[in-house]
N, CA, C and O atoms as a CHARMM CRD file, in Angstrom:
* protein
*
  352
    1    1 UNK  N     -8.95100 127.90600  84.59300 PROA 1      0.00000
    2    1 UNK  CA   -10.33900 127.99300  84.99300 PROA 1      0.00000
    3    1 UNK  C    -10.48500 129.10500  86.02000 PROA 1      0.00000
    4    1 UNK  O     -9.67600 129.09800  86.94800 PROA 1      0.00000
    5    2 UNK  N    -11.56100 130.21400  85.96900 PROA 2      0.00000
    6    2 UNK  CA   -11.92800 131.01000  87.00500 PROA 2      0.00000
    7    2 UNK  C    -12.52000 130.24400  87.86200 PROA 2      0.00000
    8    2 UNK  O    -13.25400 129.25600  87.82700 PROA 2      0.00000
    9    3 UNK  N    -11.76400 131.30800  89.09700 PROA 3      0.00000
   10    3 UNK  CA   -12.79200 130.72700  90.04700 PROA 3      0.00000
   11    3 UNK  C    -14.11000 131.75100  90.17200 PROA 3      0.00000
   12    3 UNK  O    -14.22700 132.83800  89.60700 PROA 3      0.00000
   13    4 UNK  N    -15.25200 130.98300  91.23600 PROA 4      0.00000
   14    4 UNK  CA   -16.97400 131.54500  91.00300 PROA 4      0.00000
   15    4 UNK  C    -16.79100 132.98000  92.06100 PROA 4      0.00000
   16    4 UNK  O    -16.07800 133.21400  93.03600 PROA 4      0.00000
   17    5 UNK  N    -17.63300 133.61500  91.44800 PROA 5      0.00000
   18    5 UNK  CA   -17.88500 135.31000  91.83300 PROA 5      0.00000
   19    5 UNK  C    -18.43400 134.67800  93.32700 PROA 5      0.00000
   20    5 UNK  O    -18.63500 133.52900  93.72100 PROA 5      0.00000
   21    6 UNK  N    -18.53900 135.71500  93.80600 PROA 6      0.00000
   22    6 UNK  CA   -19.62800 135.28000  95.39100 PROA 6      0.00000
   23    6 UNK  C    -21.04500 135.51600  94.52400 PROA 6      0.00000
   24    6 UNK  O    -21.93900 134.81900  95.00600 PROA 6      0.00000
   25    7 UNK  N    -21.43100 136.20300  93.53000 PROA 7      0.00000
   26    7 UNK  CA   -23.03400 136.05600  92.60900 PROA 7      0.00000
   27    7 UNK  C    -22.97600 134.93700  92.12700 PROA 7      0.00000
   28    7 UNK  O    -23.94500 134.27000  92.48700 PROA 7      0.00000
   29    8 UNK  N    -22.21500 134.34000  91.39900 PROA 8      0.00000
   30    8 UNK  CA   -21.91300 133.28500  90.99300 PROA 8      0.00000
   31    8 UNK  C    -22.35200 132.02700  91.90800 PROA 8      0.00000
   32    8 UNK  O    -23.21200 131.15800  91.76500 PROA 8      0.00000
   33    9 UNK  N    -21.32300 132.32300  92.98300 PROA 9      0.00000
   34    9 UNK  CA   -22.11000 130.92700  94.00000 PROA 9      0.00000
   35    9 UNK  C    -23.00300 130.91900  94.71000 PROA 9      0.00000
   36    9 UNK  O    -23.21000 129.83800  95.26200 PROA 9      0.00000
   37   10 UNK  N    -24.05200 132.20600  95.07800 PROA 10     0.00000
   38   10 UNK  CA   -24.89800 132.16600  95.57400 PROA 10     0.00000
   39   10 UNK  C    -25.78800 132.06800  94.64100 PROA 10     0.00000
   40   10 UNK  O    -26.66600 131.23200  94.85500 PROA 10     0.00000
   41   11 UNK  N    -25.85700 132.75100  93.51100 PROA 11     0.00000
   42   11 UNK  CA   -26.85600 132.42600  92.20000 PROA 11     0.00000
   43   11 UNK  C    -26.87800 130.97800  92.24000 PROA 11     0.00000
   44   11 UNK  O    -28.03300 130.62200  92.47700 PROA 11     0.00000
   45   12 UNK  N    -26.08800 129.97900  92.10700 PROA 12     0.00000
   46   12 UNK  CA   -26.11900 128.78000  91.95500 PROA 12     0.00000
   47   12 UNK  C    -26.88300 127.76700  93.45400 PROA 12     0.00000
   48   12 UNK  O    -27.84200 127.00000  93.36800 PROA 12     0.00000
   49   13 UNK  N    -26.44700 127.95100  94.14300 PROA 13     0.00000
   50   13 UNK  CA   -27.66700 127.73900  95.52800 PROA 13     0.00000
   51   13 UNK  C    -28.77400 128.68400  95.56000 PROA 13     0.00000
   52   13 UNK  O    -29.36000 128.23300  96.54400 PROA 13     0.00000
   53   14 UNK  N    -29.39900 129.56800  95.22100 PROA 14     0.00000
   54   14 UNK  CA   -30.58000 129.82200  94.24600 PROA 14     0.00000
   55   14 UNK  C    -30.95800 128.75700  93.88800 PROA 14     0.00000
   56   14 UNK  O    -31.36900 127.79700  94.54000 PROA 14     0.00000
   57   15 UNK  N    -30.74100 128.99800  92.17000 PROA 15     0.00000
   58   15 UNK  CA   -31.05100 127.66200  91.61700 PROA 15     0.00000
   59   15 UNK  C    -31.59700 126.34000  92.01300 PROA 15     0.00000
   60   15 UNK  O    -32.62100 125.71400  91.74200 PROA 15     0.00000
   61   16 UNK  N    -30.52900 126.13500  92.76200 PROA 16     0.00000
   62   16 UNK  CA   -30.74700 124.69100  93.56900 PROA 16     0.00000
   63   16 UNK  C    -31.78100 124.43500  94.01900 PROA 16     0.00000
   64   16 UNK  O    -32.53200 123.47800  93.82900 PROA 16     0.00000
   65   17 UNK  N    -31.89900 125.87900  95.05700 PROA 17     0.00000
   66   17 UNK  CA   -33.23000 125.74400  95.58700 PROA 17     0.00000
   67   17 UNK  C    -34.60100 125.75100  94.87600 PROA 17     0.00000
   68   17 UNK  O    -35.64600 125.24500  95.28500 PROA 17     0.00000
   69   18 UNK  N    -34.37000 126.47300  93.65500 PROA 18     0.00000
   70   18 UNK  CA   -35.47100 126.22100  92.92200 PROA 18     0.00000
   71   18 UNK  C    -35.48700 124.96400  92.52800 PROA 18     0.00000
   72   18 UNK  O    -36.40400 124.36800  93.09300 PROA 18     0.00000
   73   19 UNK  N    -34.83300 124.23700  91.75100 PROA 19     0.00000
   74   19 UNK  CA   -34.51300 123.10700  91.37800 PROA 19     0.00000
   75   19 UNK  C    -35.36200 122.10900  91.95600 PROA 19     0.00000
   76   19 UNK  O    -36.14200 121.39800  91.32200 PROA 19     0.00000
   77   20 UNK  N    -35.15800 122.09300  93.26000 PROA 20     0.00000
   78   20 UNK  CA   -35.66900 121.06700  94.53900 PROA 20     0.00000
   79   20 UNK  C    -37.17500 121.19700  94.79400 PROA 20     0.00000
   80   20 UNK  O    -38.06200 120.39700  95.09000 PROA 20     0.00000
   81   21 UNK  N    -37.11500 122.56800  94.55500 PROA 21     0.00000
   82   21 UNK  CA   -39.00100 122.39900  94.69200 PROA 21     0.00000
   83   21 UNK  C    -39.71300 122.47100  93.12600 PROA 21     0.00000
   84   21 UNK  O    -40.92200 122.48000  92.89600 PROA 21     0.00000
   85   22 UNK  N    -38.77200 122.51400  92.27700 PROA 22     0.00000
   86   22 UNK  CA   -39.75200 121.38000  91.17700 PROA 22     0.00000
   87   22 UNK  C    -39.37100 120.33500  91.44500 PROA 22     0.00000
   88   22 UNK  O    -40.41600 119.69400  91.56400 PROA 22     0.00000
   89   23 UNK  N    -38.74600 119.82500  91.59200 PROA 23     0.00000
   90   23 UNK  CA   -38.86800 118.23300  91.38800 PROA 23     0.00000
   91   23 UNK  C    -38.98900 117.89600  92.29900 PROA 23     0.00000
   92   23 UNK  O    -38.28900 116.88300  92.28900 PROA 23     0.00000
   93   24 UNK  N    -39.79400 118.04600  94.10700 PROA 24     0.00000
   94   24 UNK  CA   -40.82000 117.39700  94.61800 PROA 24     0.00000
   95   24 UNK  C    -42.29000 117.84400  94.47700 PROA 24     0.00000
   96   24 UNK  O    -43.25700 117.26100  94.96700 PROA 24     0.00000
   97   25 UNK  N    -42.31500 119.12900  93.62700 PROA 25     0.00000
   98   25 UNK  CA   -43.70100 118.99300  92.45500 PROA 25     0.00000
   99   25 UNK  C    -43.75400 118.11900  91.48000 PROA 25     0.00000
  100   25 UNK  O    -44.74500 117.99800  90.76000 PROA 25     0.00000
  101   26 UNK  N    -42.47600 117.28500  91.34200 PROA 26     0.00000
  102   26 UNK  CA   -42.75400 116.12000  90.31200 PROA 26     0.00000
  103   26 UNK  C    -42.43800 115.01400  91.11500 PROA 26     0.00000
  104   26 UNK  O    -41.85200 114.01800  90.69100 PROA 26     0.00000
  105   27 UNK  N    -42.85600 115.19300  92.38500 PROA 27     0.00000
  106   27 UNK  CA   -42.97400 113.65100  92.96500 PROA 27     0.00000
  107   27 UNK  C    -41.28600 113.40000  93.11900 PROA 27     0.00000
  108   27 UNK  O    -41.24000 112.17300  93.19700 PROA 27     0.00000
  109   28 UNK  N    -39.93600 113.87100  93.20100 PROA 28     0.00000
  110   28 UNK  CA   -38.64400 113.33400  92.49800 PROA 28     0.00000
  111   28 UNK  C    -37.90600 113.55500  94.13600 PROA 28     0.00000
  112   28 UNK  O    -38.43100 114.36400  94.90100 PROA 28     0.00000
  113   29 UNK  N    -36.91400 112.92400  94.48100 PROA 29     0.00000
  114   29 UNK  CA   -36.32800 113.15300  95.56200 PROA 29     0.00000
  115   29 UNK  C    -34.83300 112.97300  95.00700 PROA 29     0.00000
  116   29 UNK  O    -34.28000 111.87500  95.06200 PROA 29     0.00000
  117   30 UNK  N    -34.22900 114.06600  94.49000 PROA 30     0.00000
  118   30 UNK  CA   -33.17900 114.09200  93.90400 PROA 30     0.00000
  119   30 UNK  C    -31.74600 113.43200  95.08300 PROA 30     0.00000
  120   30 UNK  O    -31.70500 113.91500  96.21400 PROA 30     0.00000
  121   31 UNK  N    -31.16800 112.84800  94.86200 PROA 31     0.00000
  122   31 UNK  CA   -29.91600 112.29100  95.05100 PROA 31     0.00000
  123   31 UNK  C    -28.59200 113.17600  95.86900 PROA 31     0.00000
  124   31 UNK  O    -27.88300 113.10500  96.87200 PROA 31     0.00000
  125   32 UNK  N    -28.85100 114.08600  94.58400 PROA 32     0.00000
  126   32 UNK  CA   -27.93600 115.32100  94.23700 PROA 32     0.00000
  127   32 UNK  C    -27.54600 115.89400  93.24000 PROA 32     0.00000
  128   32 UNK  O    -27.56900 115.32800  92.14700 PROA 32     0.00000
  129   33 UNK  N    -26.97800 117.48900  93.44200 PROA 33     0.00000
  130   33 UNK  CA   -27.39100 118.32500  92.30400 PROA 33     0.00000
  131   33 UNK  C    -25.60000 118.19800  91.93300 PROA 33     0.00000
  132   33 UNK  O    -24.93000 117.66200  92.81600 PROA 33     0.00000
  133   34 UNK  N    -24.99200 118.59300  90.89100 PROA 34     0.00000
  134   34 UNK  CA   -23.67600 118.62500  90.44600 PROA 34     0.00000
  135   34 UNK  C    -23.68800 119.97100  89.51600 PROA 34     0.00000
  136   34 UNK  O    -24.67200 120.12800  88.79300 PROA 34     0.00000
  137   35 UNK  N    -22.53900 121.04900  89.49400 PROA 35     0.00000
  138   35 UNK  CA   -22.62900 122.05400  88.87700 PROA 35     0.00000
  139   35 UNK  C    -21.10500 121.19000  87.46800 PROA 35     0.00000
  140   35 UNK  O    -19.98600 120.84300  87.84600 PROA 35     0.00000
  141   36 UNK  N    -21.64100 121.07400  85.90700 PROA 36     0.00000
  142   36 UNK  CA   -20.49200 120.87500  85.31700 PROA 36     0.00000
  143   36 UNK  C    -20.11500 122.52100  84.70200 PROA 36     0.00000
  144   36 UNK  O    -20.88900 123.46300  84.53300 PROA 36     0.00000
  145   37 UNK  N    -18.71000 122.44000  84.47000 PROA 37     0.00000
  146   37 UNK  CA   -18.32100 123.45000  84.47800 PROA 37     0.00000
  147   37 UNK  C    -17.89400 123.49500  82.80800 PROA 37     0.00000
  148   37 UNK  O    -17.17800 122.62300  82.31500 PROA 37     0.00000
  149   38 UNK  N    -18.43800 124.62700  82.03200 PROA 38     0.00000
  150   38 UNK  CA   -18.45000 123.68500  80.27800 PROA 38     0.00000
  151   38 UNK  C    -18.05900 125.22000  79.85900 PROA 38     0.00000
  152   38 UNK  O    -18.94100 125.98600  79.47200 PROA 38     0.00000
  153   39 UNK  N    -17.06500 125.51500  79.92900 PROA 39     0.00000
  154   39 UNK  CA   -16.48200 126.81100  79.25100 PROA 39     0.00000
  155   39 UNK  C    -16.86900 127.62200  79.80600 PROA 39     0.00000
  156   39 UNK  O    -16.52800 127.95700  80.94100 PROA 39     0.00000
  157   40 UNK  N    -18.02200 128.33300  78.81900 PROA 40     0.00000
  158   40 UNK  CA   -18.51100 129.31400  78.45900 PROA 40     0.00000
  159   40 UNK  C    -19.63800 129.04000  78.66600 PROA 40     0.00000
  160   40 UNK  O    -20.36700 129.71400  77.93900 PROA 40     0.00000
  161   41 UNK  N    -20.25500 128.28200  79.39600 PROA 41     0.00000
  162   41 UNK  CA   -21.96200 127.74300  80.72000 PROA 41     0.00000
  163   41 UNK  C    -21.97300 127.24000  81.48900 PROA 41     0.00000
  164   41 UNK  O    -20.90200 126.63400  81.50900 PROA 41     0.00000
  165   42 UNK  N    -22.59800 126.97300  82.41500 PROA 42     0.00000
  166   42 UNK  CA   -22.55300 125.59700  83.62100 PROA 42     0.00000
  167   42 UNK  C    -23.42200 125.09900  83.20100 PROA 42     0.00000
  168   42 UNK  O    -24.26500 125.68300  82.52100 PROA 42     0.00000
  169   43 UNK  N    -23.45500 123.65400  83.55000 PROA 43     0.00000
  170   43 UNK  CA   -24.51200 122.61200  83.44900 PROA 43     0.00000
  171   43 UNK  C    -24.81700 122.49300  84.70100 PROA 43     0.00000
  172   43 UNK  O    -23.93400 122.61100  85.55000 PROA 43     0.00000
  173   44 UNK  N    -26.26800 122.20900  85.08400 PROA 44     0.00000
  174   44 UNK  CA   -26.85300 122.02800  86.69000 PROA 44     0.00000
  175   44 UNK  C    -27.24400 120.60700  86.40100 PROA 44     0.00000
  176   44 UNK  O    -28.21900 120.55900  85.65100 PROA 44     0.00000
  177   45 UNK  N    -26.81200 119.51600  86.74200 PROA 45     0.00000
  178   45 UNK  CA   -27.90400 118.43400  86.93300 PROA 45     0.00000
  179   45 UNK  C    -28.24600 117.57500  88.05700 PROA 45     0.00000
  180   45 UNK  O    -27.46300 116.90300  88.72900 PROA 45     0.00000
  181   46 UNK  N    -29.67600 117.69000  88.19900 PROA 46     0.00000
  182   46 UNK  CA   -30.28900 117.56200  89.31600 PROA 46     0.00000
  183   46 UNK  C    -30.61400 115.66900  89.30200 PROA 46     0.00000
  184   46 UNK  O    -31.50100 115.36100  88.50700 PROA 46     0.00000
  185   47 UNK  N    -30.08100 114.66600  89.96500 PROA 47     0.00000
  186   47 UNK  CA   -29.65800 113.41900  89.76600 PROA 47     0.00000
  187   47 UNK  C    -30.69500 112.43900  90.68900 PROA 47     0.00000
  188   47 UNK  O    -30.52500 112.25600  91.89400 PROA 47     0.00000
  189   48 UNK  N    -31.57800 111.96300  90.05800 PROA 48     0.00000
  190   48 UNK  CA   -32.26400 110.82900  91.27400 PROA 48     0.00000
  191   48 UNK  C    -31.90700 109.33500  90.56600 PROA 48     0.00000
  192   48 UNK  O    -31.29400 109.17600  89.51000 PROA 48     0.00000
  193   49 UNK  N    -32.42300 108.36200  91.38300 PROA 49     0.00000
  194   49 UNK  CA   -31.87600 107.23000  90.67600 PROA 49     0.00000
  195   49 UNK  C    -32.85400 106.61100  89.39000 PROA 49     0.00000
  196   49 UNK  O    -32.86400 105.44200  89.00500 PROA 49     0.00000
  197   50 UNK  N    -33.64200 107.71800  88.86700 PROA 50     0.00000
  198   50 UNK  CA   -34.44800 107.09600  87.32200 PROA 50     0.00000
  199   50 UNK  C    -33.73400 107.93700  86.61800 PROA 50     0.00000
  200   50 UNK  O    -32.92600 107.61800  85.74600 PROA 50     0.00000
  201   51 UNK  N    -34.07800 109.33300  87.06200 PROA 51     0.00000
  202   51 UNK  CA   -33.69900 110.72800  85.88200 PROA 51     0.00000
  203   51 UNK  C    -32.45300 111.63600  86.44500 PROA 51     0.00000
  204   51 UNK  O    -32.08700 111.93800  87.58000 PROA 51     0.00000
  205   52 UNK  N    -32.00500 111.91200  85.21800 PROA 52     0.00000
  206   52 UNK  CA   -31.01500 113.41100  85.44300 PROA 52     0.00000
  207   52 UNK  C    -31.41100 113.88500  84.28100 PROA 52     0.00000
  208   52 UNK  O    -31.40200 113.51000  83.10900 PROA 52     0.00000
  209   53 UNK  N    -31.93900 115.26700  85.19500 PROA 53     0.00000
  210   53 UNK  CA   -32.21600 116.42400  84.87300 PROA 53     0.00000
  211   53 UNK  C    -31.33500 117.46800  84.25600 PROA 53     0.00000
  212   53 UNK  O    -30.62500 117.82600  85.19500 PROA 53     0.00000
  213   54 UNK  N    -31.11700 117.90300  83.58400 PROA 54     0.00000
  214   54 UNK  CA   -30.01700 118.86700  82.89400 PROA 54     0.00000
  215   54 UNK  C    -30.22400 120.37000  83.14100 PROA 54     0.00000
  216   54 UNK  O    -30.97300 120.44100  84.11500 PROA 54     0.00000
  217   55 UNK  N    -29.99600 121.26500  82.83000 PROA 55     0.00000
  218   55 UNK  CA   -30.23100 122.37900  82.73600 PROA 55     0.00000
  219   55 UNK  C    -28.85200 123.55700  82.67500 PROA 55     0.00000
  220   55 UNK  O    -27.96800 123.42300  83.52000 PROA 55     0.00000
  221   56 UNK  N    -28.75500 124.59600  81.72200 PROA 56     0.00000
  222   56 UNK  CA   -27.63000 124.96900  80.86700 PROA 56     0.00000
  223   56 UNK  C    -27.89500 126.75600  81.74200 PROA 56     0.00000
  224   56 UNK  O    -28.97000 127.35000  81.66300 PROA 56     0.00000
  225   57 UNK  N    -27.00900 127.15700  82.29300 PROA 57     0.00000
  226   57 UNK  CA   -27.25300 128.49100  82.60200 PROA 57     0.00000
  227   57 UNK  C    -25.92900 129.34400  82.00800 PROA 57     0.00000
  228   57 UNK  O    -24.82600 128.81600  82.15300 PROA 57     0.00000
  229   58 UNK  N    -26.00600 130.52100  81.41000 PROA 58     0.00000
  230   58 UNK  CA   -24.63400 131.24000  81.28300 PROA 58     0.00000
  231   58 UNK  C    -24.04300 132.00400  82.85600 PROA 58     0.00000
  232   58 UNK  O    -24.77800 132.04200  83.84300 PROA 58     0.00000
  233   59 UNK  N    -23.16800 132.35300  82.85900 PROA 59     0.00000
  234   59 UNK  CA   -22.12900 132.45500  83.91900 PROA 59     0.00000
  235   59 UNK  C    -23.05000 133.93100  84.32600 PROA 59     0.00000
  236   59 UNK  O    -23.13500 134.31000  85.49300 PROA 59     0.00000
  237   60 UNK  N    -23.57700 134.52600  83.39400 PROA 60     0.00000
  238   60 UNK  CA   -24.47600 136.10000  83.68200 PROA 60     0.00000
  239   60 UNK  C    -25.63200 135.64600  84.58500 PROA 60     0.00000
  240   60 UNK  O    -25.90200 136.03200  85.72200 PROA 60     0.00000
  241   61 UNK  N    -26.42800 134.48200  83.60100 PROA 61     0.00000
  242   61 UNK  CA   -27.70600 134.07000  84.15800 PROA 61     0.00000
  243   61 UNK  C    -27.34200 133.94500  85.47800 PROA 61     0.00000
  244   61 UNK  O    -27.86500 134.88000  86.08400 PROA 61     0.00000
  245   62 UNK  N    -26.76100 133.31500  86.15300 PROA 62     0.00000
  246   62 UNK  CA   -26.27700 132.95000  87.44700 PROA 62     0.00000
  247   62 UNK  C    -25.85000 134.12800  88.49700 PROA 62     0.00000
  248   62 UNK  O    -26.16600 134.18400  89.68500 PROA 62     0.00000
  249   63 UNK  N    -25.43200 134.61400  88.10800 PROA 63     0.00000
  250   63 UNK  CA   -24.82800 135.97200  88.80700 PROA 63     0.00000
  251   63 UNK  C    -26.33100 136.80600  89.22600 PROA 63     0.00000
  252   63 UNK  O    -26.83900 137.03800  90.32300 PROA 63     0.00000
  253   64 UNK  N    -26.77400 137.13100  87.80000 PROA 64     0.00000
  254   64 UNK  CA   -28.52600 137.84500  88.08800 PROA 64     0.00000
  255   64 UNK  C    -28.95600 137.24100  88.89800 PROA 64     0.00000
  256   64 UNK  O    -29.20400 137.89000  89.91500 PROA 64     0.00000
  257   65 UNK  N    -29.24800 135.90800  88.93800 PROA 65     0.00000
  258   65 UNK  CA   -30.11200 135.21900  89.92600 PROA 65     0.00000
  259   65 UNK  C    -29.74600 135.99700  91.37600 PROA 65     0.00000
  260   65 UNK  O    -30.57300 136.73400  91.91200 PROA 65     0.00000
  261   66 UNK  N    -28.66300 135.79500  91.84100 PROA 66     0.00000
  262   66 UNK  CA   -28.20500 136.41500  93.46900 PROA 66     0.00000
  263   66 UNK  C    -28.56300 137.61700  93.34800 PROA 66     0.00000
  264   66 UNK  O    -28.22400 138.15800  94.40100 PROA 66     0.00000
  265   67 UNK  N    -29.19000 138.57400  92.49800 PROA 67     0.00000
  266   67 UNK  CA   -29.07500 139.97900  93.06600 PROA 67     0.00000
  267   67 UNK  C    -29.99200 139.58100  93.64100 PROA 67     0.00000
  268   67 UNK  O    -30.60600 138.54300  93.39500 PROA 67     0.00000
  269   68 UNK  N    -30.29500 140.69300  94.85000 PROA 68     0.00000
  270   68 UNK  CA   -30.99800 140.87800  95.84500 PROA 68     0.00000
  271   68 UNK  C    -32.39400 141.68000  94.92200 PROA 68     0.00000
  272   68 UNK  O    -32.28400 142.64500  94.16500 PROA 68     0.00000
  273   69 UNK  N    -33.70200 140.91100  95.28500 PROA 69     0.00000
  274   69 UNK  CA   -35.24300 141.57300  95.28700 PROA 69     0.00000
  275   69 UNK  C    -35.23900 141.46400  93.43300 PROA 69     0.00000
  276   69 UNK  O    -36.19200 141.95100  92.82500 PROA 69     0.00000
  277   70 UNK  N    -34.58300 141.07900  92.99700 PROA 70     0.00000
  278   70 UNK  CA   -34.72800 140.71500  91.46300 PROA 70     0.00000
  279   70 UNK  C    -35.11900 138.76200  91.03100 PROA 70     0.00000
  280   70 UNK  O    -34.68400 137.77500  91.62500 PROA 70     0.00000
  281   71 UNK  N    -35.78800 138.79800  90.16900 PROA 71     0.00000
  282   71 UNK  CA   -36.66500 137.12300  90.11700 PROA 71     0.00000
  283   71 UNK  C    -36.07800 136.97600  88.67700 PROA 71     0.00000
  284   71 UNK  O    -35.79700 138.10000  88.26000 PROA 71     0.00000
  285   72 UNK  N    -35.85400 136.22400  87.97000 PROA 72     0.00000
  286   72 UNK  CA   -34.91300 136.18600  86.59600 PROA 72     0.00000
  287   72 UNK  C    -35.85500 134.74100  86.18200 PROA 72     0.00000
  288   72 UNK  O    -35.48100 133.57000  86.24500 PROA 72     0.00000
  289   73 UNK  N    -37.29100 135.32300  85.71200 PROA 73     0.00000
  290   73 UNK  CA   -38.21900 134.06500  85.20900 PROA 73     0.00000
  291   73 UNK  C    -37.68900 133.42100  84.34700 PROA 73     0.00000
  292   73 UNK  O    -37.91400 132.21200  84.39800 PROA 73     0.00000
  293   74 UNK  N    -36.88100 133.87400  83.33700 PROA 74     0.00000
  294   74 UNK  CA   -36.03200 133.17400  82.55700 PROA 74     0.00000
  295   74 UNK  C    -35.79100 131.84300  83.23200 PROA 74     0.00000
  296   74 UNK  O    -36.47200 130.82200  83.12700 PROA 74     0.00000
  297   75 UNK  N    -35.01200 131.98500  83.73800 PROA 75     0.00000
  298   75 UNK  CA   -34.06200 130.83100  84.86900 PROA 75     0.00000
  299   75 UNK  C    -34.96300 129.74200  85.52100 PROA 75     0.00000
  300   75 UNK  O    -34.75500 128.52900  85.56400 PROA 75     0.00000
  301   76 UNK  N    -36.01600 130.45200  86.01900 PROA 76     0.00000
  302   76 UNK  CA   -37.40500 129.65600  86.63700 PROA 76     0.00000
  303   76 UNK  C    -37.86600 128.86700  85.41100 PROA 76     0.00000
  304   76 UNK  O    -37.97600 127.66500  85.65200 PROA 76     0.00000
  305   77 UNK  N    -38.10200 129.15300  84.42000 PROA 77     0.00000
  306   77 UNK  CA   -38.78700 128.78000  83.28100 PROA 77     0.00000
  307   77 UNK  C    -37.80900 127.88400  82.67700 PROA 77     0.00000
  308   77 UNK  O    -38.41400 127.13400  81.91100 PROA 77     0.00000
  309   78 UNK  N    -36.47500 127.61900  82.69000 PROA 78     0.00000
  310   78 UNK  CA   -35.54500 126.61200  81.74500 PROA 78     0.00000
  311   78 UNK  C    -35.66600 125.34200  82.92400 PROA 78     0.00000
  312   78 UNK  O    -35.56800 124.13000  82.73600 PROA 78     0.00000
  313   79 UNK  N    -35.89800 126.04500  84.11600 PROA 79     0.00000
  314   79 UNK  CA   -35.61200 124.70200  85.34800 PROA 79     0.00000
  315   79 UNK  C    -37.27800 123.65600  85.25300 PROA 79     0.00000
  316   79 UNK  O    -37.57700 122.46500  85.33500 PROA 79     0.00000
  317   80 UNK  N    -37.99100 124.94900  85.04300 PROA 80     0.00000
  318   80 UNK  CA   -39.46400 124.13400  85.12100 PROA 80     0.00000
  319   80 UNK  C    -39.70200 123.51800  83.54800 PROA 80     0.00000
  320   80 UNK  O    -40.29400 122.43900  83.57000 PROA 80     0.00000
  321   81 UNK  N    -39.42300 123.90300  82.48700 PROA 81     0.00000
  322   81 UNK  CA   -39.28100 122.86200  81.06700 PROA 81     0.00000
  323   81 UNK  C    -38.46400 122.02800  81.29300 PROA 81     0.00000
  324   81 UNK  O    -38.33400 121.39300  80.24700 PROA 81     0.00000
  325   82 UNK  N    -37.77900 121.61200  82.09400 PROA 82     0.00000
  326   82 UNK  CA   -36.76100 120.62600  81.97100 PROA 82     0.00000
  327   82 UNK  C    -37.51400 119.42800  82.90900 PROA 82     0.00000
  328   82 UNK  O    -37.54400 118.22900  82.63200 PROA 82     0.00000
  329   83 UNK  N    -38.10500 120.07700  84.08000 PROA 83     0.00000
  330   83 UNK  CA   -38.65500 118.87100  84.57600 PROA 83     0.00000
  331   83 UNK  C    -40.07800 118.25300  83.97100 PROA 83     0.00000
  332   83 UNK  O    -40.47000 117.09600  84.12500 PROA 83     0.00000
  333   84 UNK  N    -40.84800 119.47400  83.13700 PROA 84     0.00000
  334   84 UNK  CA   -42.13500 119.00900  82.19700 PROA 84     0.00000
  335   84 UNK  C    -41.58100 118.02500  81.73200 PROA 84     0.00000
  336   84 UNK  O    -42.44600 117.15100  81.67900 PROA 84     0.00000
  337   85 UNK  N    -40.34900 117.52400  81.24200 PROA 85     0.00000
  338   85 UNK  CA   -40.23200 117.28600  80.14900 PROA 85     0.00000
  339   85 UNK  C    -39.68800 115.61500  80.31100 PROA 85     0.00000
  340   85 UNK  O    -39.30400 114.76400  79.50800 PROA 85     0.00000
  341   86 UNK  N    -39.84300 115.65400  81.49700 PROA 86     0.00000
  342   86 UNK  CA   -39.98300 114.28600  82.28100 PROA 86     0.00000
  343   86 UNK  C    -41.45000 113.54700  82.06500 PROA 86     0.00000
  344   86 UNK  O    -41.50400 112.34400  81.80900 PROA 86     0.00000
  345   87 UNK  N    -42.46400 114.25100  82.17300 PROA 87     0.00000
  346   87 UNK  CA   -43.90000 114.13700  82.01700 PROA 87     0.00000
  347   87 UNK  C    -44.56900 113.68600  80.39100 PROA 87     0.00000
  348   87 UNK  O    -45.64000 113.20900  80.01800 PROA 87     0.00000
  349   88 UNK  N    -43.49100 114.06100  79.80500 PROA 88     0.00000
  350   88 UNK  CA   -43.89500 113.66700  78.43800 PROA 88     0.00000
  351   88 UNK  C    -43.81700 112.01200  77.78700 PROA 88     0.00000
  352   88 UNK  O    -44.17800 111.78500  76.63200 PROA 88     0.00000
């Protein structure tokens, strides 16, 4: 197993942080977040005691996220369908 780039782990606390402010736009006070480590993606799931939240990023997606003054809506957009999708 590699270990995470410094983009890598700051991309991923990114995330997080996005993570957290959808889901107290969905009312959710997550538990805690867990990064699974699945080959060739990470899994993010964001854990309260009704729902876990999933969400699938590639090892690139993650890295982009940390550059500096760059926004990767992509990434915004898989975190915010995942919590819609609680609403359904």
């Amino acid at each position: 197993m590699m270990s995470p780039t410094e983009d890598q782990t700051k991309g991923k606390k990114l995330l997080q942080e996005v993570a957290l402010r959808y889901a107290s736009q969905h009312g959710l006070r997550p538990d805690r977040i867990e990064w699974d480590d699945l080959g060739y993606e990470s899994g993010m799931k964001i854990i309260t005691a009704e729902h876990t939240v999933r969400v699938i990023f590639s090892p690139d997606e993650i890295a982009f996220y940390s550059a500096e003054g760059l926004v990767d809506k992509e990434a915004k957009l898989k975190i915010r369908n995942a919590f819609a999708s609680l609403s359904m």
